[in-house]
Structure formats: structure tokens, C-alpha cells
Rosetta silent file (secondary structure, phi, psi, omega in degrees, C-alpha in Angstrom):
SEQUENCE: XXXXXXXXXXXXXXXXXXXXXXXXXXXXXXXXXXXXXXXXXXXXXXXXXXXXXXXXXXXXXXXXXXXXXXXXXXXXXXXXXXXX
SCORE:     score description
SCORE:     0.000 S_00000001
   1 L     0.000  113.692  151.294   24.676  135.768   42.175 S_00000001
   2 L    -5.062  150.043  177.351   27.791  135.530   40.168 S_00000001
   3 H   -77.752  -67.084  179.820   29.828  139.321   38.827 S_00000001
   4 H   -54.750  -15.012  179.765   28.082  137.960   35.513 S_00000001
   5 H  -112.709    5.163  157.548   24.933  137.427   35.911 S_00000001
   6 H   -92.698  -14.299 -172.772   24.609  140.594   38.447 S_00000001
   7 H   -93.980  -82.061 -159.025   26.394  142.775   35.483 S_00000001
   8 H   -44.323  -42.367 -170.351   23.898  141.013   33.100 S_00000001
   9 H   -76.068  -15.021 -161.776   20.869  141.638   35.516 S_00000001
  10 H   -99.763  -52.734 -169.935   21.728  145.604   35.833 S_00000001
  11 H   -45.326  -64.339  151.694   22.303  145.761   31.878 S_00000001
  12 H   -46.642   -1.119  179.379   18.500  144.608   31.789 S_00000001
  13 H   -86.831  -10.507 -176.138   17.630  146.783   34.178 S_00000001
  14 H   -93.759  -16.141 -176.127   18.008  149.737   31.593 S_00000001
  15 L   -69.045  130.674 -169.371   16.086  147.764   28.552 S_00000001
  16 L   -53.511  163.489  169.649   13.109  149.105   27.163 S_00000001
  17 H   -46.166  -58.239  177.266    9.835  146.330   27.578 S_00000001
  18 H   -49.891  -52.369 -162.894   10.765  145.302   23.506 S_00000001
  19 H   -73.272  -53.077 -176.632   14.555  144.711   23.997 S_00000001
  20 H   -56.726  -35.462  179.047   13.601  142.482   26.971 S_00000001
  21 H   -60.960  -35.037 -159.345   11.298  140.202   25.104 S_00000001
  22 H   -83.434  -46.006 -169.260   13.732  139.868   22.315 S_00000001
  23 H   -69.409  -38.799  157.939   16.904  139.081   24.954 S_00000001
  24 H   -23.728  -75.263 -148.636   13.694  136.489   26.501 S_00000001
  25 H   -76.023  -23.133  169.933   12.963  134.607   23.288 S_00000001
  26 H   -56.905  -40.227  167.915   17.098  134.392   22.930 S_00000001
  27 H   -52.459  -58.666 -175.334   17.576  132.778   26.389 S_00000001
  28 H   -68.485  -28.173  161.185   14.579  130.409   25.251 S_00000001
  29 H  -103.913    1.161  169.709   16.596  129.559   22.040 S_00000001
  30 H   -71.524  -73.878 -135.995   20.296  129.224   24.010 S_00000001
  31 H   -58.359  -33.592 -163.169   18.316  126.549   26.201 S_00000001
  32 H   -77.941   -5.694  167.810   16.427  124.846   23.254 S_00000001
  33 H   -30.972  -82.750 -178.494   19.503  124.883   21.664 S_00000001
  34 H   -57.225  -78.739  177.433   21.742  123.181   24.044 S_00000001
  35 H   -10.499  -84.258 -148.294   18.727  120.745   25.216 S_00000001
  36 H   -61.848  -25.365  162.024   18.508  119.646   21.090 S_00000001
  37 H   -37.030  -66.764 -178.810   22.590  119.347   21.547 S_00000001
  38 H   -57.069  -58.729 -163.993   22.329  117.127   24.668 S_00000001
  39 H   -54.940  -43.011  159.273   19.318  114.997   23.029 S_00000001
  40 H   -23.180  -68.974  160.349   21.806  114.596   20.120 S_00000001
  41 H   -34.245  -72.122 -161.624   24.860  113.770   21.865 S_00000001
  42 H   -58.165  -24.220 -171.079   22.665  111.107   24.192 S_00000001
  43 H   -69.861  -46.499  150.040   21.325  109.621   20.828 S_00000001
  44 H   -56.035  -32.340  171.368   24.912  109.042   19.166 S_00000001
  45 H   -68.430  -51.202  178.351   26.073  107.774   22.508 S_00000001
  46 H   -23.317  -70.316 -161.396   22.959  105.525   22.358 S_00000001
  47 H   -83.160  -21.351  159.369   23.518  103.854   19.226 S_00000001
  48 H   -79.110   25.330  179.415   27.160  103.598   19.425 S_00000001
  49 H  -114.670  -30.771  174.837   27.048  101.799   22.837 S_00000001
  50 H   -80.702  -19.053 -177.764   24.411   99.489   21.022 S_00000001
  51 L   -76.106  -21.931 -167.116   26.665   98.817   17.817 S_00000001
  52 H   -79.854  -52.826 -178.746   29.451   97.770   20.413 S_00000001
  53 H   -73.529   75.307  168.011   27.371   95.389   22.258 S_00000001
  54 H  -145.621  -21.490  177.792   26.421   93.525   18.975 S_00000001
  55 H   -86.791  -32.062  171.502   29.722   93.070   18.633 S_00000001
  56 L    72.180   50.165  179.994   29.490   91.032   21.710 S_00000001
  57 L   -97.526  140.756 -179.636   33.335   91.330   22.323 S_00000001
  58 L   -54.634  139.354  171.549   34.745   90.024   26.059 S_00000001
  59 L   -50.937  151.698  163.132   35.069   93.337   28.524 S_00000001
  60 L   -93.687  168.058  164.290   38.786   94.607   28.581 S_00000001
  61 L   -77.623  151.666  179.983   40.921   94.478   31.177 S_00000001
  62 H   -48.166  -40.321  175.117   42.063   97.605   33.453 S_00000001
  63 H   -70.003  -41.398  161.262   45.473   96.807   31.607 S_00000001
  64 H   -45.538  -44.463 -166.753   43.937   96.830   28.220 S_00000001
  65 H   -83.314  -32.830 -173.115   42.071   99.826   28.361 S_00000001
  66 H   -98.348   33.459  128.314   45.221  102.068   29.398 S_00000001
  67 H   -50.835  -61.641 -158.774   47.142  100.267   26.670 S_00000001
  68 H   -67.221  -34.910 -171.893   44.498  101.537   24.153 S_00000001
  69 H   -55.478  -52.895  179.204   44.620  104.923   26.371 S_00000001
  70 H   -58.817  -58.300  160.268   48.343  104.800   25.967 S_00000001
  71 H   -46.194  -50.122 -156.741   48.331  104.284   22.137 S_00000001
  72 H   -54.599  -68.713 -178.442   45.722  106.388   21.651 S_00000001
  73 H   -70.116  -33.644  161.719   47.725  109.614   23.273 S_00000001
  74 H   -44.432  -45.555 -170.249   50.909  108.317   21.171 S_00000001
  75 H   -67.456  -34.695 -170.678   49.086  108.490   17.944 S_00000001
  76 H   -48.073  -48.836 -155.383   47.929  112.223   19.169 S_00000001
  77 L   -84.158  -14.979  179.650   52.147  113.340   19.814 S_00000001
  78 L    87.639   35.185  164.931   52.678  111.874   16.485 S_00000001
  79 L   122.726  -58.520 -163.252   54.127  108.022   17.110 S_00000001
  80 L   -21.138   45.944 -145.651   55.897  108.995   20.257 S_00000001
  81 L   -71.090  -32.935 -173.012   54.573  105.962   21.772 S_00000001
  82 L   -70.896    2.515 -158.709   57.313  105.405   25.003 S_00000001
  83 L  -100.064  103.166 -174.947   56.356  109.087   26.445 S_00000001
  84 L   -41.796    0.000    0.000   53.301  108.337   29.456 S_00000001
């Protein structure tokens, strides 16, 4: 067990029977949280991986894609486009 989550487990070891349900149902909303996060996330990946293949465009090349990688991180630095 991790120094946090043995520091975490001894902090609960002093909580009255109330305080534990209530740190419970918080743990059970962090997870459904993140889960509704993830389900998002995979949903937006979803449909923008389906608008690109509709575009039906040819796969790039290994040189292409670290072109666009290479612009891409220029535009970030502000133009600086010769700097790897």
C-alpha cells in the first residue's frame, strides 16, 4: 500500500460510522465521475474518428504526419517553425 493510501486508511481509522458513509458515497461519486469523463472522452473520440473517415482522405505518410507534428509545435513557440 502506497504512504497515501496507508495515511488515508489510518485517517479513517479515527471516523465516526457517519463520516465514513459520507467519505463512501464521495469515493462512489470520484469513480462515477471519472467513468462519465472516460464515456465522454471515448464518445468525442468516436465521432471524430468517424467524421475523418467520411472524409475518406488517403492515410499519411510517416513523413507527413511529423511535418504536421512539426508545424503543429511551431505554431505552439509562436512561428518558430526551423526549431525541432
Amino acid at each position: 500500500m502506497s504512504n497515501a493510501a496507508q495515511d488515508l486508511f489510518e485517517k479513517l481509522k479515527t471516523l465516526p460510522p457517519q463520516r465514513l458513509v459520507e467519505v463512501a458515497d464521495f469515493v462512489d461519486f470520484l469513480k462515477a465521475r471519472d467513468e462519465r469523463l472516460r464515456v465522454e472522452a471515448s464518445t468525442r473520440l468516436g465521432a471524430a474518428m468517424a467524421r475523418l473517415d467520411a472524409m475518406d482522405l488517403p492515410p499519411m505518410s510517416p513523413d507527413e504526419v511529423q511535418s504536421e507534428i512539426h508545424a503543429a509545435r511551431a505554431e505552439r513557440r509562436g512561428g518558430d517553425a526551423d526549431r525541432p
